[in-house]
RODO-2510 file (C-alpha; in nm, 4 decimals, decimal comma):
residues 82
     n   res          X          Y          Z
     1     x     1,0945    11,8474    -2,7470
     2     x     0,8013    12,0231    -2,9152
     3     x     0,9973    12,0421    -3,2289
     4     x     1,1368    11,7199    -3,1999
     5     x     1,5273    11,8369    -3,1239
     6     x     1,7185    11,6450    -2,9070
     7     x     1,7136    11,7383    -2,5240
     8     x     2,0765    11,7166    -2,3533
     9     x     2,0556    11,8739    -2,0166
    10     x     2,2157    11,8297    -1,6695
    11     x     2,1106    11,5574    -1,4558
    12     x     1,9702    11,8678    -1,2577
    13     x     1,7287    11,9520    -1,4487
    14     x     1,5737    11,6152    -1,3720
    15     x     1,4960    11,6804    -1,0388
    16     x     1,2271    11,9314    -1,1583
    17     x     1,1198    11,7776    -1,4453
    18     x     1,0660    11,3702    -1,3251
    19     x     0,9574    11,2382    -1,6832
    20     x     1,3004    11,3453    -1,8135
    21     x     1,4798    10,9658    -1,8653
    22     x     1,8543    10,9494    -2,0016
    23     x     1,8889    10,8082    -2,3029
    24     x     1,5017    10,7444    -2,3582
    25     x     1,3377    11,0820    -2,3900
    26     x     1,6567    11,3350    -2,3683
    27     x     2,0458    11,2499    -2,2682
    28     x     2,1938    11,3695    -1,9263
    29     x     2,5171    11,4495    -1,8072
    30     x     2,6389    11,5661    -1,4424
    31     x     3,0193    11,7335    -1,5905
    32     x     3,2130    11,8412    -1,8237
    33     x     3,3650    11,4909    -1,8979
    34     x     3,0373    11,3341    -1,9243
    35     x     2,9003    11,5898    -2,1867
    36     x     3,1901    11,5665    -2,4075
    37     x     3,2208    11,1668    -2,4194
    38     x     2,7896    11,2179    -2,4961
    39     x     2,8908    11,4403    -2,7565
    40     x     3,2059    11,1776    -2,9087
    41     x     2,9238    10,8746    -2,8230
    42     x     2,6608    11,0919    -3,0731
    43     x     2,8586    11,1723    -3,3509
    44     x     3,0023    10,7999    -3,3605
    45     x     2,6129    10,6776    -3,3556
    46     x     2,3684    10,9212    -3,4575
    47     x     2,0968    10,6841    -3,4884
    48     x     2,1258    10,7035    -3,0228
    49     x     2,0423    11,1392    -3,1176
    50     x     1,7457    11,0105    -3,3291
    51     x     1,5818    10,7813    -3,0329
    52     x     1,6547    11,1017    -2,8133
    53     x     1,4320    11,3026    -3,0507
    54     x     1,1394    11,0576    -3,1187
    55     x     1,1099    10,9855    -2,7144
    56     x     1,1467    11,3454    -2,6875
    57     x     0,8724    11,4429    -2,8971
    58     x     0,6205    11,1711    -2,7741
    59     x     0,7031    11,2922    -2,3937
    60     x     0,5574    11,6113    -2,5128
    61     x     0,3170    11,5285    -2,6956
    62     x     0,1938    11,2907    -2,4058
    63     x     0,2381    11,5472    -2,0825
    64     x     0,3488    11,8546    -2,2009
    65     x     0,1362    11,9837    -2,4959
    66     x    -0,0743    12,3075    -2,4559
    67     x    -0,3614    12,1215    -2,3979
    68     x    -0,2329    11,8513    -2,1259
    69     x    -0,0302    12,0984    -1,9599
    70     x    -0,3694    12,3421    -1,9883
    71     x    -0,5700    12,0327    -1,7803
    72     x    -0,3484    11,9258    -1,5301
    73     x    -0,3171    12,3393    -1,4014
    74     x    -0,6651    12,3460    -1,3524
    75     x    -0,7022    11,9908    -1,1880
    76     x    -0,4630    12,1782    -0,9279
    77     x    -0,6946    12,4050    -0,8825
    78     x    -0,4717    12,6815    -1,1225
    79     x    -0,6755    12,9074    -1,3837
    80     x    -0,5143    13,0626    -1,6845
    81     x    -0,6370    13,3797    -1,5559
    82     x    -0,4422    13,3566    -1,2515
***
C-alpha cells in the first residue's frame, strides 16, 4: 500500500487488519476459486486493479504512515524504545 501496489489478500487477513475493505482499499478472496476468477475479473478490467491501488495508498497514507502509526503506539501507552 505504501507504494501504491495493489493489496490481494485472504479474507483472513481482515480480521487483524479492520480497515482492509474488498474491492475499496485491497481485493479479498477466501479460496482458490475465488482468487483465480479475481485474477480473470482484473485482467478483463484493469481500471477495478487501479481503484485497488489509489484506496490502497490513501488507507496508508491516512492510518498507517510512519508517523500515524508512530502516534497511535504511544496513545496506547507504547514507546519506540520499548
Amino acid at each position: 500500500m505504501s507504494l501504491g501496489c495493489a493489496v490481494i489478500a485472504h479474507k483472513a487477513n481482515s480480521l487483524g487488519i479492520p480497515e482492509l475493505s474488498d474491492g475499496l482499499n485491497c481485493h479479498l478472496y477466501s479460496s482458490s476459486e475465488e482468487l483465480v476468477s479475481l485474477f480473470r475479473s482484473l485482467a478483463a478490467n484493469p481500471s477495478n486493479l487501479m481503484r485497488i491501488r489509489v484506496g490502497g495508498h490513501a488507507l496508508y497514507k491516512s492510518l498507517f504512515n510512519p508517523v500515524s502509526f508512530a502516534s497511535e503506539l504511544e496513545a496506547l501507552g507504547c514507546t519506540l524504545n520499548d
